[in-house]
SEVEXNU-997885 format. One record per residue (C-alpha): residue number from 1; z negated, y negated, x negated; residue in three letters. Coordinates in steps of 0.001 Angstrom, whole numbers. Example, Ala and Ser with C-alpha at 12.3 -4.5 7.8 and 13.67 -1.06 7.14 Angstrom:
SEVEXNU-997885
<kolti n="1" z="-7800" y="4500" x="-12300" res="ALA"/>
<kolti n="2" z="-7140" y="1060" x="-13670" res="SER"/>
end
This chain:
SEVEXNU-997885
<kolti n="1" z="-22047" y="4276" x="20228" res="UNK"/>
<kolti n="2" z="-18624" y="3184" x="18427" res="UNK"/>
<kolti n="3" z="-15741" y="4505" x="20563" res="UNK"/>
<kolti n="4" z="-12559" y="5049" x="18195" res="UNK"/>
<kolti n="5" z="-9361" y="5611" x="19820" res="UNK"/>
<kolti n="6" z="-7209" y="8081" x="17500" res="UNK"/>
<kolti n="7" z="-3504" y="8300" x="18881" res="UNK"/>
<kolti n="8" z="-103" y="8604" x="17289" res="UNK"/>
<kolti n="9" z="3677" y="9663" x="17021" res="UNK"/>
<kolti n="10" z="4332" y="12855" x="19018" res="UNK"/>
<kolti n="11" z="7030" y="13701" x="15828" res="UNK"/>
<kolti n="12" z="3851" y="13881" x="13372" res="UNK"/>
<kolti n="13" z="2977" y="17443" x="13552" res="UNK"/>
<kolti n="14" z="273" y="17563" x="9986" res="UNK"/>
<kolti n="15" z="-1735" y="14727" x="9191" res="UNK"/>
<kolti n="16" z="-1562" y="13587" x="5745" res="UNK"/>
<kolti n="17" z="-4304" y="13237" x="3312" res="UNK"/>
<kolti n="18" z="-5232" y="9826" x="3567" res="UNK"/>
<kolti n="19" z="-5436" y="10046" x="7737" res="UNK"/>
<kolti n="20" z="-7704" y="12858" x="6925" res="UNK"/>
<kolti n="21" z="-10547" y="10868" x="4951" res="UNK"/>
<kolti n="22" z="-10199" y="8621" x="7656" res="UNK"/>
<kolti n="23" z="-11136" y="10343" x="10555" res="UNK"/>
<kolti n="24" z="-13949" y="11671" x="7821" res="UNK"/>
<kolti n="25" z="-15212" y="8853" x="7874" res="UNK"/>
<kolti n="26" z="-15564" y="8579" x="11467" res="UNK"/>
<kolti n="27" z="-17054" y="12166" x="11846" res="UNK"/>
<kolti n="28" z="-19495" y="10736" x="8415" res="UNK"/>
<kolti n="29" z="-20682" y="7429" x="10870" res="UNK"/>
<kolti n="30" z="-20916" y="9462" x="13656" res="UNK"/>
<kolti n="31" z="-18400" y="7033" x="15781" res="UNK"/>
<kolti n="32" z="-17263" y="9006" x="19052" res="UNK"/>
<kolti n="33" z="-13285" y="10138" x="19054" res="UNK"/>
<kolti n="34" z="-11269" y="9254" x="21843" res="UNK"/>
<kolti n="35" z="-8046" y="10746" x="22185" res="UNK"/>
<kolti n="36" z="-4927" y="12178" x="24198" res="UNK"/>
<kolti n="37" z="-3659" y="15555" x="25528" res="UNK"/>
<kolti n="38" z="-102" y="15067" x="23779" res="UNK"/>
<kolti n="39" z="1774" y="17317" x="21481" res="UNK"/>
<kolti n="40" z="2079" y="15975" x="17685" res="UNK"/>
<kolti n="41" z="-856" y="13413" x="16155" res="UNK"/>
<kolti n="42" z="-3439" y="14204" x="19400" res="UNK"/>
<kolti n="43" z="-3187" y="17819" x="19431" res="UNK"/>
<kolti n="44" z="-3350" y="17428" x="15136" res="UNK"/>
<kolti n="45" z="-6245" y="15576" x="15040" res="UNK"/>
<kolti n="46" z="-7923" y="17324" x="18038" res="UNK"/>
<kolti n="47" z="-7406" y="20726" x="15524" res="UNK"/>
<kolti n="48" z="-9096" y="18929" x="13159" res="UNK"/>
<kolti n="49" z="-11604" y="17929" x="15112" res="UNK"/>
<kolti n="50" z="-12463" y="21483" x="15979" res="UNK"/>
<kolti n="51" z="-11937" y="22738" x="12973" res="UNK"/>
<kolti n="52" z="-14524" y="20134" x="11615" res="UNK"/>
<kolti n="53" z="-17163" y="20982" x="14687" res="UNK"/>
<kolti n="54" z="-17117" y="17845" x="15910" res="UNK"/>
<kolti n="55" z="-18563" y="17337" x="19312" res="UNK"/>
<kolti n="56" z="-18362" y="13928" x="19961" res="UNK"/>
<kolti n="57" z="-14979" y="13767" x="21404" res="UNK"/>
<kolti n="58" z="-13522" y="12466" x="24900" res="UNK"/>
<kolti n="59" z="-9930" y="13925" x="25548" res="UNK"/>
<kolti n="60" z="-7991" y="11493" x="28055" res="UNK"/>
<kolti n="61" z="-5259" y="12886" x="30454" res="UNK"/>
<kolti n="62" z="-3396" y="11696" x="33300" res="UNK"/>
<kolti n="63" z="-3484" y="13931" x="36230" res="UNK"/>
<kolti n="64" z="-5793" y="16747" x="37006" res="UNK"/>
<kolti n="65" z="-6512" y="18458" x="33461" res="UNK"/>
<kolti n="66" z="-5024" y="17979" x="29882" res="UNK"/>
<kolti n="67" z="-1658" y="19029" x="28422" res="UNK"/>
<kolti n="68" z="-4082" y="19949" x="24978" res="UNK"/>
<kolti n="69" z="-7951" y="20004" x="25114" res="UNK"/>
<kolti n="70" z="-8533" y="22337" x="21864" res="UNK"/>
<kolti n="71" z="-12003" y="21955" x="21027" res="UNK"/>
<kolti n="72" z="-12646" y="22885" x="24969" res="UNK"/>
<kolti n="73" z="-14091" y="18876" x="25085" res="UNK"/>
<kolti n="74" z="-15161" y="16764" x="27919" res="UNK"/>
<kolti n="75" z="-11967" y="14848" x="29276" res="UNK"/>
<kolti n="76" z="-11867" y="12358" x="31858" res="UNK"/>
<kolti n="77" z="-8537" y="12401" x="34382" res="UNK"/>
<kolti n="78" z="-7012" y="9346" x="35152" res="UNK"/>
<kolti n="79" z="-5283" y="8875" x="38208" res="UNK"/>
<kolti n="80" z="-2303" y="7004" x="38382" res="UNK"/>
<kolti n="81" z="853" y="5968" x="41226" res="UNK"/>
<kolti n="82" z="3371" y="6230" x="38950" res="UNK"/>
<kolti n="83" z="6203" y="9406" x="39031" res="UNK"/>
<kolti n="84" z="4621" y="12013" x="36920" res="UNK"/>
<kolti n="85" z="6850" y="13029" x="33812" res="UNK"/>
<kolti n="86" z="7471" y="9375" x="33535" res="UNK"/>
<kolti n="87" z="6065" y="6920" x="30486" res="UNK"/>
<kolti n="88" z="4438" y="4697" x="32627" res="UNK"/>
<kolti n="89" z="2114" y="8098" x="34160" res="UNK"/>
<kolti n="90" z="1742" y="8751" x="30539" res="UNK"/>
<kolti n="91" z="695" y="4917" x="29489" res="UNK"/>
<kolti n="92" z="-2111" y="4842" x="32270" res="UNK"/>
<kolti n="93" z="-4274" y="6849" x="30004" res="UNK"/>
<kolti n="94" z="-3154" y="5379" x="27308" res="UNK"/>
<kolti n="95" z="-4385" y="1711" x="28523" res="UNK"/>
<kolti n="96" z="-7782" y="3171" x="29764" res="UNK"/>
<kolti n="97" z="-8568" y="4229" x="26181" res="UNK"/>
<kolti n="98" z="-7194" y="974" x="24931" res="UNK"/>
<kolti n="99" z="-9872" y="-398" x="27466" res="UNK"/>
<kolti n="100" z="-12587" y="1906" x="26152" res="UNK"/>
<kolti n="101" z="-12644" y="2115" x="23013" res="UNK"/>
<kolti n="102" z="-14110" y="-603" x="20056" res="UNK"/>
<kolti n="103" z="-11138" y="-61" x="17337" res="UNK"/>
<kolti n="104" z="-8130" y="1951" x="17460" res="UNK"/>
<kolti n="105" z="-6415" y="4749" x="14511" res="UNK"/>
<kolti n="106" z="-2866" y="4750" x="14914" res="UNK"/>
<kolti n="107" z="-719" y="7240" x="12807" res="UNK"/>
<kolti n="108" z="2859" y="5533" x="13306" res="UNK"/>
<kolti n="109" z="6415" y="7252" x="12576" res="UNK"/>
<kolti n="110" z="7843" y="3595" x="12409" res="UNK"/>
<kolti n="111" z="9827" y="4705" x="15319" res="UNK"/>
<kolti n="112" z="7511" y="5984" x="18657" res="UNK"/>
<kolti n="113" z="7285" y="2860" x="21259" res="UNK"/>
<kolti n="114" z="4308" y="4508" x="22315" res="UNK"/>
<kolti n="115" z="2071" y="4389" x="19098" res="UNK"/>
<kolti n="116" z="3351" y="605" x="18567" res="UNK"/>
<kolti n="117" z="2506" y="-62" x="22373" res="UNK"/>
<kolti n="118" z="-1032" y="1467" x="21624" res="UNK"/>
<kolti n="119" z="-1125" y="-1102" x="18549" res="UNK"/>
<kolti n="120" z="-177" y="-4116" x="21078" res="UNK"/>
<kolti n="121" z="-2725" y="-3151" x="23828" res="UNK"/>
<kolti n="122" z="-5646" y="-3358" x="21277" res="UNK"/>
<kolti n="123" z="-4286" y="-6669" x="20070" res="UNK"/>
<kolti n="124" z="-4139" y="-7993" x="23276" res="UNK"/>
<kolti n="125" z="-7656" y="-6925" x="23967" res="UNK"/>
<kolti n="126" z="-8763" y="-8587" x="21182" res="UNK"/>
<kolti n="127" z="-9645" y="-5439" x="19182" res="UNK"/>
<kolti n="128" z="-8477" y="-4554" x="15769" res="UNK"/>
<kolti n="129" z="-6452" y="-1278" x="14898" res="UNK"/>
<kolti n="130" z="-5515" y="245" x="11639" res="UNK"/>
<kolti n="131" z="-1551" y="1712" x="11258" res="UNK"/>
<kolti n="132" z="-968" y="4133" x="8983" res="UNK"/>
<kolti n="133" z="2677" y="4093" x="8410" res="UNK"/>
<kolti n="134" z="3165" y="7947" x="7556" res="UNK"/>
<kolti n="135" z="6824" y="7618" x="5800" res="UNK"/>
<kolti n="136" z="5278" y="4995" x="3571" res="UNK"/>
<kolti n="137" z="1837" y="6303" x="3392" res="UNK"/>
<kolti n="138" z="152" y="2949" x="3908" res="UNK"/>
<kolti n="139" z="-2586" y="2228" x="6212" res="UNK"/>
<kolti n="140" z="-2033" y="-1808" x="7752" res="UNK"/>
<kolti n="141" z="-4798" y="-3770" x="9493" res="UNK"/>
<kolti n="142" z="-3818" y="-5196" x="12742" res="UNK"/>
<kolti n="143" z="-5982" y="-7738" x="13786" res="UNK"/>
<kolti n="144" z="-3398" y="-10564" x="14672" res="UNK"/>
<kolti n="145" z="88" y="-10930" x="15244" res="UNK"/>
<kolti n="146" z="1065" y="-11936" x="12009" res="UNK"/>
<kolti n="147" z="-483" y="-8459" x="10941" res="UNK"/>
<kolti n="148" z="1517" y="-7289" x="13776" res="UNK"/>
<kolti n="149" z="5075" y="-8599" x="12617" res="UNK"/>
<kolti n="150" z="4565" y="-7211" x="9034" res="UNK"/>
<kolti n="151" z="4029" y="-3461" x="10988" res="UNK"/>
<kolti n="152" z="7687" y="-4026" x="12657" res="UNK"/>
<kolti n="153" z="9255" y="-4727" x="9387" res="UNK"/>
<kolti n="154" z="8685" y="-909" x="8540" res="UNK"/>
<kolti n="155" z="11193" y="-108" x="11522" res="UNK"/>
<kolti n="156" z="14493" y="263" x="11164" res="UNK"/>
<kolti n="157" z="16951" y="-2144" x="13152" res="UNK"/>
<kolti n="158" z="17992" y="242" x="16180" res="UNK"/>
<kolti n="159" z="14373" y="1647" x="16390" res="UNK"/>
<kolti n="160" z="13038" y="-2589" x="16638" res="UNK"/>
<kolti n="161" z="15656" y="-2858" x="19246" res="UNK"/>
<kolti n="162" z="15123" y="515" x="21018" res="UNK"/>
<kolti n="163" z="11153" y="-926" x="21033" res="UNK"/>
<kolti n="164" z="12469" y="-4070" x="22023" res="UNK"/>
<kolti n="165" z="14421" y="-2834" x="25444" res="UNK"/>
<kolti n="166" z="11407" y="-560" x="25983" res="UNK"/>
<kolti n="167" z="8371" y="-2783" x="25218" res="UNK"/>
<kolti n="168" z="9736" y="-6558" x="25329" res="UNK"/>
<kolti n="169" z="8224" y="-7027" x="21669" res="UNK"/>
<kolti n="170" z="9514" y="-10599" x="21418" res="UNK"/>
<kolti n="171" z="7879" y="-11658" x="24795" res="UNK"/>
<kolti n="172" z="4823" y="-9841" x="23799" res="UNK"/>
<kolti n="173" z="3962" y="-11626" x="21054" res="UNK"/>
<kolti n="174" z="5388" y="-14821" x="22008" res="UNK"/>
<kolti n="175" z="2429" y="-14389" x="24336" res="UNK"/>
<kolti n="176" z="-198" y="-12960" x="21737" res="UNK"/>
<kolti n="177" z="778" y="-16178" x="19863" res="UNK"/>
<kolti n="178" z="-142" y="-18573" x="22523" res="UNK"/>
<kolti n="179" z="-3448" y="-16413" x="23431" res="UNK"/>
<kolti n="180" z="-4247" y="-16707" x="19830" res="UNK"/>
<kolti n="181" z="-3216" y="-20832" x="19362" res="UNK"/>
<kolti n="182" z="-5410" y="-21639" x="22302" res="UNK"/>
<kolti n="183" z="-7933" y="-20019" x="20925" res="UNK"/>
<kolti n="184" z="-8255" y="-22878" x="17703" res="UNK"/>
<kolti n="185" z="-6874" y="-25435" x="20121" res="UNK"/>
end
């Protein structure tokens, strides 16, 4: 079964239209939802979700039970070493559905390191993900890093360099670029 990973900016609190007819479509193909505990875009669409009666839905947490498990769904715990509280506990869970899903459904602020982090781990894994940009209400295709440099033009210059002290962008896909020239070498 299809495995889509659904994550996004903790600031988005209502999922616009066009996100909408997109998980629609993944309820319509029957794709199972993967997605976090977290306040904002996974609690949203996990309200949809319910609302909707879907039932094919795996809620990811780190620790012992979810922050935000609406639709009462199976979840599975992942255990990590890192201080609790702190956004490397949070980003274990985060790379496990990176690991476990086929494709990914970001719904970006153009500002949350976490949502473009989600957007690199796919990439890296060699998996596409779609962006929709909520301030410009555009949905962008990343399936390489030039895909990937067009989605950091929608930041603004102190959130690319807040990302950049946070995530080591330029390193990041200095190295998706050589993963990805090897690969016609």
């Amino acid at each position: 079964m299809t495995k889509v990973f659904i994550s996004g900016s903790m600031r988005i609190k209502h999922l616009d239209k066009n996100v909408l007819e997109r998980i629609n479509n993944i309820i319509d193909n029957h794709y199972k939802v993967i997605v976090g505990d977290a306040d904002g875009v996974d609690s949203s669409v996990q309200e949809y979700l319910k609302q909707k009666g879907v039932k094919s839905v795996l809620v990811y947490c780190t620790g012992n039970q979810p922050r935000n498990n609406v639709g009462k769904w199976e979840t599975k715990c992942i255990s990590t070493m890192s201080k609790p509280g702190t956004r490397a506990y949070f980003t274990a869970k985060d790379l496990e559905m990176a690991s476990d899903c086929d494709y990914g459904l970001m719904v970006w602020d153009s500002k949350s390191t976490g949502t473009l982090s989600n957007a690199l781990e796919l990439l890296n894994r060699h998996k596409k993900s779609l962006v929709y940009v909520n301030k410009a209400k555009e949905f962008l295709s990343i399936s390489d890093v030039g895909d990937l440099k067009k989605l950091l033009e929608y930041m603004s210059p102190s959130s690319l360099n807040k990302a950049e002290d946070k995530l080591h962008i330029t390193k990041k896909i200095e190295a998706l670029s050589n993963q990805q020239t090897q690969l016609f070498a």
